[in-house]
N, C-alpha and C positions, 0 to 999 in steps of 0.2 A: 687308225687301227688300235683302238685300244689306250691311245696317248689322252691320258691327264691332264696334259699339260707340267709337268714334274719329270723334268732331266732326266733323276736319278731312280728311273722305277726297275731297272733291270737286277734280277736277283742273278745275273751270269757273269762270274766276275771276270772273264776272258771279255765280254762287253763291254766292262768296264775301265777294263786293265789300259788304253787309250788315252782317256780324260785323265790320267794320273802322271801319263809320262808328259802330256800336254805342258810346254814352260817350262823343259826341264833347262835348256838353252840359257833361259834366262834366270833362271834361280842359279845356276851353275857360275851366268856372269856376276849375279849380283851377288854371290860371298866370295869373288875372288875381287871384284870391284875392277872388270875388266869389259869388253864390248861385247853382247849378244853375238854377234855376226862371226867374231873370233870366236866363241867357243863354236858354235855352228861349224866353221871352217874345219876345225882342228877333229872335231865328231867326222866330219868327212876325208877325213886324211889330207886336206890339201894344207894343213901345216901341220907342226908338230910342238906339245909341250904336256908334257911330263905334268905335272902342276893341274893344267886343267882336263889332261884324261884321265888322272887319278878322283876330282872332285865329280866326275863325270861316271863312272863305275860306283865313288861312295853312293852320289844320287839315286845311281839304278837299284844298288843294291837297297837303300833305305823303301825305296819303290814296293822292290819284290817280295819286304817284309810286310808292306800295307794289303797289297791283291788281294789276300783270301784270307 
């Protein structure tokens, strides 16, 4: 329907807004130089650290300034 072949054809950027948070886990791990699985845990409340909910909010927020 209309597919290209090209990903990135949608001009909606609520369509978009997905593929951006897509890796946030692991960009999160990898400037703390800590394990995926742990930030993953601690994103789902089943541990807790200050440290990686903080780089995990800057993330979103850097996120929310790309969308639109």
């Amino acid at each position: 329907m209309g597919n290209n072949g090209d990903k990135n054809t949608s001009t909606n950027p609520v369509l978009i807004r997905p593929a951006l948070y897509r890796g946030i886990y692991s960009r999160v791990a990898r400037q703390l130089g800590i394990d995926r699985s742990y930030v993953s845990r601690v994103a789902s409340g089943q541990r807790r650290s200050p440290e990686v909910e903080a780089a995990l909010l800057k993330e979103i927020k850097r996120i929310e300034k790309i969308k639109t």
